[in-house]
PyMOL Python script that loads the backbone (N, CA, C, O; Angstrom):
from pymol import cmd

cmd.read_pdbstr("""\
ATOM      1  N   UNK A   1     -77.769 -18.397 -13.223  1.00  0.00           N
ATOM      2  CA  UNK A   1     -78.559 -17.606 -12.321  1.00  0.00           C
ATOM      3  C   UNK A   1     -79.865 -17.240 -13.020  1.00  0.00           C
ATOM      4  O   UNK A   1     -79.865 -17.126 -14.246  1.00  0.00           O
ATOM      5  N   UNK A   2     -80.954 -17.054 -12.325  1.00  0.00           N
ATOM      6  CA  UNK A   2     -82.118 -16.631 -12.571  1.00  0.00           C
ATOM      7  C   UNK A   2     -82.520 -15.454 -12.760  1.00  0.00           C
ATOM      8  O   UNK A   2     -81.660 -14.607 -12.523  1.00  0.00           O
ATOM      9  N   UNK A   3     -83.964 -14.893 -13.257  1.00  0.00           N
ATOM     10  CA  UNK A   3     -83.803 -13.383 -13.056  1.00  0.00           C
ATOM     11  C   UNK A   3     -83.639 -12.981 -11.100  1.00  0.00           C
ATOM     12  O   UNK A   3     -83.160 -12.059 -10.439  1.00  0.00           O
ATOM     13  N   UNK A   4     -84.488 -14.537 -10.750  1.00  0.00           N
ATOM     14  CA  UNK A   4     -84.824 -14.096  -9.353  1.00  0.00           C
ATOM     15  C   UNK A   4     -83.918 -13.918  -8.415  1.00  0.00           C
ATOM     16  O   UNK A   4     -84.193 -13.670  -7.241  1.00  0.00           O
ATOM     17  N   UNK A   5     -82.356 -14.079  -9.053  1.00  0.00           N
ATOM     18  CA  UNK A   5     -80.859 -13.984  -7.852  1.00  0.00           C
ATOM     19  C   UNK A   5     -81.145 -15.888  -7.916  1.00  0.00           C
ATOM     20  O   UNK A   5     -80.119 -16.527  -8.148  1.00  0.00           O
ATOM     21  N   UNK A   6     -81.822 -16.318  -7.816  1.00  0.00           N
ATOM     22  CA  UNK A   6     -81.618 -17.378  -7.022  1.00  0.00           C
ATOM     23  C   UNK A   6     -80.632 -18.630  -7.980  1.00  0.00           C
ATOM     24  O   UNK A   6     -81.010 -19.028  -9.081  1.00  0.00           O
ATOM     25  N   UNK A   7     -79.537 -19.041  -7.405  1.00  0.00           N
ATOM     26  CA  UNK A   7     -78.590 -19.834  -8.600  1.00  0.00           C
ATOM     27  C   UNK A   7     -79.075 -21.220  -8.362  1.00  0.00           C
ATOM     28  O   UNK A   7     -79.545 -21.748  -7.354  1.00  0.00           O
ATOM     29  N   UNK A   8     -78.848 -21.646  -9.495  1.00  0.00           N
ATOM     30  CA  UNK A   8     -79.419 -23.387  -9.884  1.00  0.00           C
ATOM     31  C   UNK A   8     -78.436 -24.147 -10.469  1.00  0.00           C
ATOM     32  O   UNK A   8     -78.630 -24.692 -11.556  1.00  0.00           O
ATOM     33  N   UNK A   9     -77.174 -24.263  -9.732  1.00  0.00           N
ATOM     34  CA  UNK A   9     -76.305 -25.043 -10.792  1.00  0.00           C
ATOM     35  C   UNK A   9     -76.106 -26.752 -10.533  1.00  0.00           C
ATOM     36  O   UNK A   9     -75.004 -27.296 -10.466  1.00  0.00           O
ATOM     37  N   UNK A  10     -77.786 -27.645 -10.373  1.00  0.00           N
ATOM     38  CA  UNK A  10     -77.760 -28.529 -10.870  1.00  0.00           C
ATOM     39  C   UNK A  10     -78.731 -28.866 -12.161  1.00  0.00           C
ATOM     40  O   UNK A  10     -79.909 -28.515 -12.226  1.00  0.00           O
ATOM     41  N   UNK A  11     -78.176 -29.452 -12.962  1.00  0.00           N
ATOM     42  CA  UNK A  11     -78.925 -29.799 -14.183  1.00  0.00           C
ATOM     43  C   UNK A  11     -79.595 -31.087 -14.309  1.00  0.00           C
ATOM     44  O   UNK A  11     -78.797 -31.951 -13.948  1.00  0.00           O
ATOM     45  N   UNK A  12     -81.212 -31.831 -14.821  1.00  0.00           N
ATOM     46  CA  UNK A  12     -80.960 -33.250 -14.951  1.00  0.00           C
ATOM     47  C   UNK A  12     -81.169 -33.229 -16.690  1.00  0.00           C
ATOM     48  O   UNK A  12     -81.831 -32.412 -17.331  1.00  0.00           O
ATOM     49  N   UNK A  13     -80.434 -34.322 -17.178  1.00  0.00           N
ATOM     50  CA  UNK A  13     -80.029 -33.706 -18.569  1.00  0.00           C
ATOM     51  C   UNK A  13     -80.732 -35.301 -18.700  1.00  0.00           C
ATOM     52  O   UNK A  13     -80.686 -36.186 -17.846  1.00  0.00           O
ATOM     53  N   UNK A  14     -81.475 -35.361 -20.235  1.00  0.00           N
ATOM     54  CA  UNK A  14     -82.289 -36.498 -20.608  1.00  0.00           C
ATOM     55  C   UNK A  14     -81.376 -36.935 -21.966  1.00  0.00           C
ATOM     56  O   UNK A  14     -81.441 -36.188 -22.942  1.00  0.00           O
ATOM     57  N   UNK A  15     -80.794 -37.763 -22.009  1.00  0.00           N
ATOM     58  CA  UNK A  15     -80.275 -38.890 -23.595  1.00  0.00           C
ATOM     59  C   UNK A  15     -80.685 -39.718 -23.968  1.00  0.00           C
ATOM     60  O   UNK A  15     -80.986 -40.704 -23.296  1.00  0.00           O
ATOM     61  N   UNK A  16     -80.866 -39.566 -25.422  1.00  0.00           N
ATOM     62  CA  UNK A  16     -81.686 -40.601 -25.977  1.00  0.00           C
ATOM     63  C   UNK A  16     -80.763 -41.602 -26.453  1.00  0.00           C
ATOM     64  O   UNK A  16     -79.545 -41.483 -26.326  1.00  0.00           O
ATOM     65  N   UNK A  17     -81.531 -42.944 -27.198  1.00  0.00           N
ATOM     66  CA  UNK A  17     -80.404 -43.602 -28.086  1.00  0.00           C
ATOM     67  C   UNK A  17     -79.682 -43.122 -29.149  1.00  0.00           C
ATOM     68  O   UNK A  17     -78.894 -43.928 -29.645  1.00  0.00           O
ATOM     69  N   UNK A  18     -79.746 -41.896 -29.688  1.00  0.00           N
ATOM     70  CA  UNK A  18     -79.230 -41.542 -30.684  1.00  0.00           C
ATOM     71  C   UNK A  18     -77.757 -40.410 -29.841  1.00  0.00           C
ATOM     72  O   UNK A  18     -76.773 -39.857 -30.332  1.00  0.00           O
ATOM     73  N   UNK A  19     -78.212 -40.480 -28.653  1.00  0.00           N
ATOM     74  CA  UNK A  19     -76.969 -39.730 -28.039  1.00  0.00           C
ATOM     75  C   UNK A  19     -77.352 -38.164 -27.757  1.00  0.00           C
ATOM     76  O   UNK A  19     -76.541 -37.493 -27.118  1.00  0.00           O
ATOM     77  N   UNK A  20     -78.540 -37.578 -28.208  1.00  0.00           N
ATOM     78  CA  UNK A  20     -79.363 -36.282 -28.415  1.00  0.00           C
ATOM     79  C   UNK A  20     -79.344 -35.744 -26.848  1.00  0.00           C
ATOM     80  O   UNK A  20     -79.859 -36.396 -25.939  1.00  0.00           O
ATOM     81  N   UNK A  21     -78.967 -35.016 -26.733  1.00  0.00           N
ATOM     82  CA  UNK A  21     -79.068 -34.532 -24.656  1.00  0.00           C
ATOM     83  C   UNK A  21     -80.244 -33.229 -25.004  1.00  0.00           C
ATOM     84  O   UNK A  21     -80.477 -32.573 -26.019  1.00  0.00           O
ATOM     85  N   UNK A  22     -80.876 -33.244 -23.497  1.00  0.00           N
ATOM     86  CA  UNK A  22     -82.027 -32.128 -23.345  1.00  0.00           C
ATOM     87  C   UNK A  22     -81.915 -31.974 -22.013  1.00  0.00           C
ATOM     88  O   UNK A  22     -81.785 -32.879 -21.189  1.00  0.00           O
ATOM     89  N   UNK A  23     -81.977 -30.596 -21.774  1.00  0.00           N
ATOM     90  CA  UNK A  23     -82.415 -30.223 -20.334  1.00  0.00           C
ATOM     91  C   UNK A  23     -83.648 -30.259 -19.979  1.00  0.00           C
ATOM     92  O   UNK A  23     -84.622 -29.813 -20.585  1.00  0.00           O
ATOM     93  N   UNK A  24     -83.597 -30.853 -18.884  1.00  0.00           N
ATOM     94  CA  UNK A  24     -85.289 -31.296 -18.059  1.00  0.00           C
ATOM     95  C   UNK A  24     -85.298 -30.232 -16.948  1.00  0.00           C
ATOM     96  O   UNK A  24     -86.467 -29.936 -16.702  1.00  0.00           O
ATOM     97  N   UNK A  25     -84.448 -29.564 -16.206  1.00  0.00           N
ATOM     98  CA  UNK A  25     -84.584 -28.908 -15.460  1.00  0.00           C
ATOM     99  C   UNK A  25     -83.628 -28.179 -14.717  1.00  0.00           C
ATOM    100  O   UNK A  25     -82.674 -28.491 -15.428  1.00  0.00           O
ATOM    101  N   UNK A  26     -83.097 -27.412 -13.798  1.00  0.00           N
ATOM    102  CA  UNK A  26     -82.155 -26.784 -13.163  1.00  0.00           C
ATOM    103  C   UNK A  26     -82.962 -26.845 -11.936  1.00  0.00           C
ATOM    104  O   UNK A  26     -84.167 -26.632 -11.806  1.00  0.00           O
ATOM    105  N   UNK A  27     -81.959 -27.220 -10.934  1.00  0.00           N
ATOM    106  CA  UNK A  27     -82.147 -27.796  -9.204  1.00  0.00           C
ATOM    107  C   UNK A  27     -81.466 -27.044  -8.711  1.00  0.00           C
ATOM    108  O   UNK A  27     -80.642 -26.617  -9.520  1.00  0.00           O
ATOM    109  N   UNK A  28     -81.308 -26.353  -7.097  1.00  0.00           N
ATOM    110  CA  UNK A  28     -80.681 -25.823  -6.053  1.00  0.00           C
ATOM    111  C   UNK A  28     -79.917 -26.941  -5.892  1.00  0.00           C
ATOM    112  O   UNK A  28     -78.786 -26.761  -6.343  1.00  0.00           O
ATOM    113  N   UNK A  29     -80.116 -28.201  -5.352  1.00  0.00           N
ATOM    114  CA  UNK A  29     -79.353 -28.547  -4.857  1.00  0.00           C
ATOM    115  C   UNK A  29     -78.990 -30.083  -5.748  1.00  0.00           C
ATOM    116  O   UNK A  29     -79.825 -30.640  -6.461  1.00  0.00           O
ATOM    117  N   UNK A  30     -77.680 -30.557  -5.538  1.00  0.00           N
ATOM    118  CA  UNK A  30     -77.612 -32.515  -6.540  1.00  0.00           C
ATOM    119  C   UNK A  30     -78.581 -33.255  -5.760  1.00  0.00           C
ATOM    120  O   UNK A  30     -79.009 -34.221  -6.391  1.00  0.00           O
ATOM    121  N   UNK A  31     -79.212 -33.091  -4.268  1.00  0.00           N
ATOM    122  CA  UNK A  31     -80.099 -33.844  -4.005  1.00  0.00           C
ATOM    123  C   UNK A  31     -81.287 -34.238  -4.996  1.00  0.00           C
ATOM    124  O   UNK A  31     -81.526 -35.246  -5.661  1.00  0.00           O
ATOM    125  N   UNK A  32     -82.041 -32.803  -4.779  1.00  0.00           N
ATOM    126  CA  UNK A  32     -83.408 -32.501  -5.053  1.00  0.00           C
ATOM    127  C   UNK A  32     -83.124 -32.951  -6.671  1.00  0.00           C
ATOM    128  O   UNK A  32     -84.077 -33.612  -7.085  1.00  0.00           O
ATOM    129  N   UNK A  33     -81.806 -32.717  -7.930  1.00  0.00           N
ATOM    130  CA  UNK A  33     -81.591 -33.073  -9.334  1.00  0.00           C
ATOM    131  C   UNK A  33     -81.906 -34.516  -9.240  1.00  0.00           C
ATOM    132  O   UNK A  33     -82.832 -34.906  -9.952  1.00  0.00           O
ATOM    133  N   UNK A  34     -81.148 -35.601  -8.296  1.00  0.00           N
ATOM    134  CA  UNK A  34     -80.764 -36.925  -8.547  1.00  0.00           C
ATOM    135  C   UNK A  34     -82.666 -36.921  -8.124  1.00  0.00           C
ATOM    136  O   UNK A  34     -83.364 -37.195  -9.100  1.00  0.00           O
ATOM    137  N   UNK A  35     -83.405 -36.650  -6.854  1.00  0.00           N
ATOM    138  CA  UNK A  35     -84.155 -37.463  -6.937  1.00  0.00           C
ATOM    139  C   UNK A  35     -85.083 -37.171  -8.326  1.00  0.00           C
ATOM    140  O   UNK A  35     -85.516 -38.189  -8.865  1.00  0.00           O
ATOM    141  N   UNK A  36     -85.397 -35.986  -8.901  1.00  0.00           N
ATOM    142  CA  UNK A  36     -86.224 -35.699 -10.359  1.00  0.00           C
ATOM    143  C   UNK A  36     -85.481 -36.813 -10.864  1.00  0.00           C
ATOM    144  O   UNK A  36     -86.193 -37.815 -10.938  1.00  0.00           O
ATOM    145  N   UNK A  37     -84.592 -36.948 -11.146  1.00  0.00           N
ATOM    146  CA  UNK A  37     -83.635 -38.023 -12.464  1.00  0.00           C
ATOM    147  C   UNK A  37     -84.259 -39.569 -11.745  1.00  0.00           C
ATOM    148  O   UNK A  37     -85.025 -40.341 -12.321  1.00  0.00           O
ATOM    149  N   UNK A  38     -83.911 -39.677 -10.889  1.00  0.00           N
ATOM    150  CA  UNK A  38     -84.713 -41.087 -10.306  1.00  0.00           C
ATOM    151  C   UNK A  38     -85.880 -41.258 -10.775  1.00  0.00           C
ATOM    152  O   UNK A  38     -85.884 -42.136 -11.637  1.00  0.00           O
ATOM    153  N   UNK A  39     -87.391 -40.560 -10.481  1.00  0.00           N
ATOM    154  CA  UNK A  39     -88.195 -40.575 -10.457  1.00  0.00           C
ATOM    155  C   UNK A  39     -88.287 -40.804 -12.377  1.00  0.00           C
ATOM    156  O   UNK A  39     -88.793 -41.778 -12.935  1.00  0.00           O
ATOM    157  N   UNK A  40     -87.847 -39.983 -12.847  1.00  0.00           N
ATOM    158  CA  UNK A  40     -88.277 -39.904 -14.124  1.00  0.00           C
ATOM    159  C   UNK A  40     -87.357 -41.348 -14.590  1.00  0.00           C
ATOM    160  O   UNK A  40     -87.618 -41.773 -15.715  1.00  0.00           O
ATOM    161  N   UNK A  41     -86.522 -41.950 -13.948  1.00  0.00           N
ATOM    162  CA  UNK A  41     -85.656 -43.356 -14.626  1.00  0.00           C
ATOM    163  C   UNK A  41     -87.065 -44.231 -14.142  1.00  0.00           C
ATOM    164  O   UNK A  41     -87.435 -45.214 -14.784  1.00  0.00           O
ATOM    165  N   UNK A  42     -87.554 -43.902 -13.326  1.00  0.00           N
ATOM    166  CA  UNK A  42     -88.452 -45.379 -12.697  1.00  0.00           C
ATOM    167  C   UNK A  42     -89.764 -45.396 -13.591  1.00  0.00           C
ATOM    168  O   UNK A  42     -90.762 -46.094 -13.410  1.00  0.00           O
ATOM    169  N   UNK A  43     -89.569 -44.605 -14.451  1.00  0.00           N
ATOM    170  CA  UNK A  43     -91.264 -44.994 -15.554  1.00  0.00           C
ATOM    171  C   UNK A  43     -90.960 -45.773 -16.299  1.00  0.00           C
ATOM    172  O   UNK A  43     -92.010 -46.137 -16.829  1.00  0.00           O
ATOM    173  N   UNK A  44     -89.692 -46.602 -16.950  1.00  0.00           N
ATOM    174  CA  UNK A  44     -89.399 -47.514 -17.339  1.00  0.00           C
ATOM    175  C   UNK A  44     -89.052 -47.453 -18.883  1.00  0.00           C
ATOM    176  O   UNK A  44     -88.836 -48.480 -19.526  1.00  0.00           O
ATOM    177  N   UNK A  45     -89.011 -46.189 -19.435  1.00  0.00           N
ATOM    178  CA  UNK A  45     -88.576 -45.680 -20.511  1.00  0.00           C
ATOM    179  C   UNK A  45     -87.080 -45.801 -21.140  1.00  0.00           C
ATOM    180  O   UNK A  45     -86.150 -45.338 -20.478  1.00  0.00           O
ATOM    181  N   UNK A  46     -86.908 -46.205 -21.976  1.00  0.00           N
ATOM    182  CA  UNK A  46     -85.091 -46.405 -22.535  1.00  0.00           C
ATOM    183  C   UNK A  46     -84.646 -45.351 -22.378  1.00  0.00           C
ATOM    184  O   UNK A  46     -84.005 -45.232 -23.422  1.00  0.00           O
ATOM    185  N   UNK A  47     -84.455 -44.211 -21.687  1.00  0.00           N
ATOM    186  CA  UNK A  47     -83.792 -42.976 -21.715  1.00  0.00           C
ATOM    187  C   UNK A  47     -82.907 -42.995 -20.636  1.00  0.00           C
ATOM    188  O   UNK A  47     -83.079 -43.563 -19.557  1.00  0.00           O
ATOM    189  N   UNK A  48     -81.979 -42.357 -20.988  1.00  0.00           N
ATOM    190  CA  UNK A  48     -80.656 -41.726 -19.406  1.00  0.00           C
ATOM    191  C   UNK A  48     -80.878 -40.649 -19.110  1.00  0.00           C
ATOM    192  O   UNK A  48     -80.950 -39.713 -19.906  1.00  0.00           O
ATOM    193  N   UNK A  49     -81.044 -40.573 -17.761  1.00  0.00           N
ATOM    194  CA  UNK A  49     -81.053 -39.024 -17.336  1.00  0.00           C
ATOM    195  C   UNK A  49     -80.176 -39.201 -15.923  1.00  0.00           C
ATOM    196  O   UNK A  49     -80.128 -40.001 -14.989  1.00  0.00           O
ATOM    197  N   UNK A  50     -79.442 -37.837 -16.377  1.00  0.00           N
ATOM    198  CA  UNK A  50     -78.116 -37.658 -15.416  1.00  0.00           C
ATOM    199  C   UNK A  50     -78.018 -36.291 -14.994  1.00  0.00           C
ATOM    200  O   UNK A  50     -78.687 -35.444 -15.587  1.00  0.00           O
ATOM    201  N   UNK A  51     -77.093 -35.896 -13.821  1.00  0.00           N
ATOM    202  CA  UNK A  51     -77.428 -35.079 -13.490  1.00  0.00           C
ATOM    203  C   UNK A  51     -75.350 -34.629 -13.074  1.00  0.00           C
ATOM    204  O   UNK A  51     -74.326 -35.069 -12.551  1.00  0.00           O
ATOM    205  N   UNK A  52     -76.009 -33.341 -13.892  1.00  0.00           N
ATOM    206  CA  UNK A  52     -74.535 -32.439 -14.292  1.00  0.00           C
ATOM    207  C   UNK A  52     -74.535 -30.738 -13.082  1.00  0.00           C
ATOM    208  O   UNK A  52     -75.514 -30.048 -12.794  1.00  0.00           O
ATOM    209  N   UNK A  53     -73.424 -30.592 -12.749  1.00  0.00           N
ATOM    210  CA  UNK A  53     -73.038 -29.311 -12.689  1.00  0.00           C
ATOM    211  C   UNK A  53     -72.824 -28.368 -13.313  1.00  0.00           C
ATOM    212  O   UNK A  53     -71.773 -28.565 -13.923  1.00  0.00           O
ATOM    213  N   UNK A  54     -73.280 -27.269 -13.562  1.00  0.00           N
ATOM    214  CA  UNK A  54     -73.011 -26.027 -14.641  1.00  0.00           C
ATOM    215  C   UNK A  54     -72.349 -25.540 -14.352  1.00  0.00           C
ATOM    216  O   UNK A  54     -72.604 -25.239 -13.186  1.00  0.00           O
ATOM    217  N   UNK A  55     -70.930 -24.914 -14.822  1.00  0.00           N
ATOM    218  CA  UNK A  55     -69.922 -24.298 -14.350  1.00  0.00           C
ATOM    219  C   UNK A  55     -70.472 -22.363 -14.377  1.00  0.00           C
ATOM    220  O   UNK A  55     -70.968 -21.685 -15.276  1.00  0.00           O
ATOM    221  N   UNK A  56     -70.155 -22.096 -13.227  1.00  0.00           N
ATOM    222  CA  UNK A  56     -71.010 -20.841 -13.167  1.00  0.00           C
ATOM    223  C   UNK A  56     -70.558 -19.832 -14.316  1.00  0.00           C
ATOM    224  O   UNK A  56     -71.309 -18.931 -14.688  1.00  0.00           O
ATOM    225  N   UNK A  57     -69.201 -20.047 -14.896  1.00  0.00           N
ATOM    226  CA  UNK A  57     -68.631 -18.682 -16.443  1.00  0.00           C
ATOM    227  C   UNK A  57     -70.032 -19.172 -17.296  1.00  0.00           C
ATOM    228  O   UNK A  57     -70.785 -18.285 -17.697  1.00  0.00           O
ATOM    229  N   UNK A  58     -70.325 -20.440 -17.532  1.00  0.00           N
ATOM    230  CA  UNK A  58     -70.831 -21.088 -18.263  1.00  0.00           C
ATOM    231  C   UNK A  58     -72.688 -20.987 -18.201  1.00  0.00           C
ATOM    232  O   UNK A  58     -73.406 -21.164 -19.185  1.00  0.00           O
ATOM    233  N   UNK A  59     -73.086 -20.725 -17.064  1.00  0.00           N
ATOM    234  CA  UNK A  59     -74.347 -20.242 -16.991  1.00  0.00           C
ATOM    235  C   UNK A  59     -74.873 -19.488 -17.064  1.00  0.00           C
ATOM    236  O   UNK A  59     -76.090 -19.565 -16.892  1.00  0.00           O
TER     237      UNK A  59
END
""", "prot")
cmd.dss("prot")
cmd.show_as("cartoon", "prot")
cmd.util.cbc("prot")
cmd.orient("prot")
């Protein structure tokens, strides 16, 4: 959750070849996550970016 109330529990998470994960962002919805993760797969860069649920104990 945010300060603003507003909850974000999609993540798009970036991996490198070394296996290293980073958060790129927190989404309202898996739509709006998958298309950021798309967009950022189509620049043609060796990276994975996937898109996770945050378990709310956990956020």
């Amino acid at each position: 959750m945010t300060d603003s109330g507003v909850v974000l529990p999609w993540l798009v998470i970036r991996e490198d070849d070394n296996g290293n994960r980073y958060r790129v962002g927190r989404y309202a919805t898996r739509a709006e996550a998958e298309q950021v993760a798309d967009r950022l797969d189509d620049r043609g860069r060796r990276r994975l970016y996937v898109v996770e649920r945050v378990d709310r104990a956990t956020a």
